[in-house]
C-alpha positions, 0 to 999 in steps of 0.5 A, a space after each residue: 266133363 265141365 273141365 273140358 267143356 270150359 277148355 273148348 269155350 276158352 279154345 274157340 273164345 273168339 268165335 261167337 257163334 261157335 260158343 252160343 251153339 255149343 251153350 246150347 248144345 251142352 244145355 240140350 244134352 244135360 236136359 237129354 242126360 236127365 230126361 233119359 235116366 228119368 225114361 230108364 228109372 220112370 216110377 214115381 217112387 224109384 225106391 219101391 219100384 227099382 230096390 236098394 240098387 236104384 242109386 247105384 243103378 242110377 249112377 252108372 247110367 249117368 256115368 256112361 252117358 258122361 263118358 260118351 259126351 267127353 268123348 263128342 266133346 274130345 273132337 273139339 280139343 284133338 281135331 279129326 283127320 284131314 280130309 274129313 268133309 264132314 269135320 264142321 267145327 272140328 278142328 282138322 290135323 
């Protein structure tokens, strides 16, 4: 994920605006990632209340909430159709 958030940042270099949203936005969501694994697994001792598979459990949803912010990030480097009116930043192709 970090290998392709630098390759947008570096795609878009010229557009300050564009770089300062989308610090913003990758900081909002690693705050997003670990506030919502910490709603997930909320006991103060996860070991006692969630068991030996805490960890493991733990990575898991970490991965999952990772694959589905490359995915968002994807559309940055691979564009969506042309004609999508919603496209924003997106490029188009």
């Amino acid at each position: 994920m970090d290998r392709l958030y630098e390759m947008i940042l570096q795609k878009f270099s010229d557009d300050a605006i564009f770089i300062a949203k989308m610090q913003a936005a990758q900081v909002a969501w690693c705050r997003f990632r670990d506030a919502h694994i910490e709603a997930l697994y909320p006991a103060e001792n996860k070991a006692i209340a969630y068991g030996s598979a805490y960890q493991r459990c733990r990575r898991m949803a970490i991965v999952a909430l990772t694959r589905q912010r490359i995915e968002q990030l994807h559309q940055w480097l691979d564009g969506v159709a042309e004609g999508d009116v919603c496209a924003g930043s997106l490029p188009l192709y």
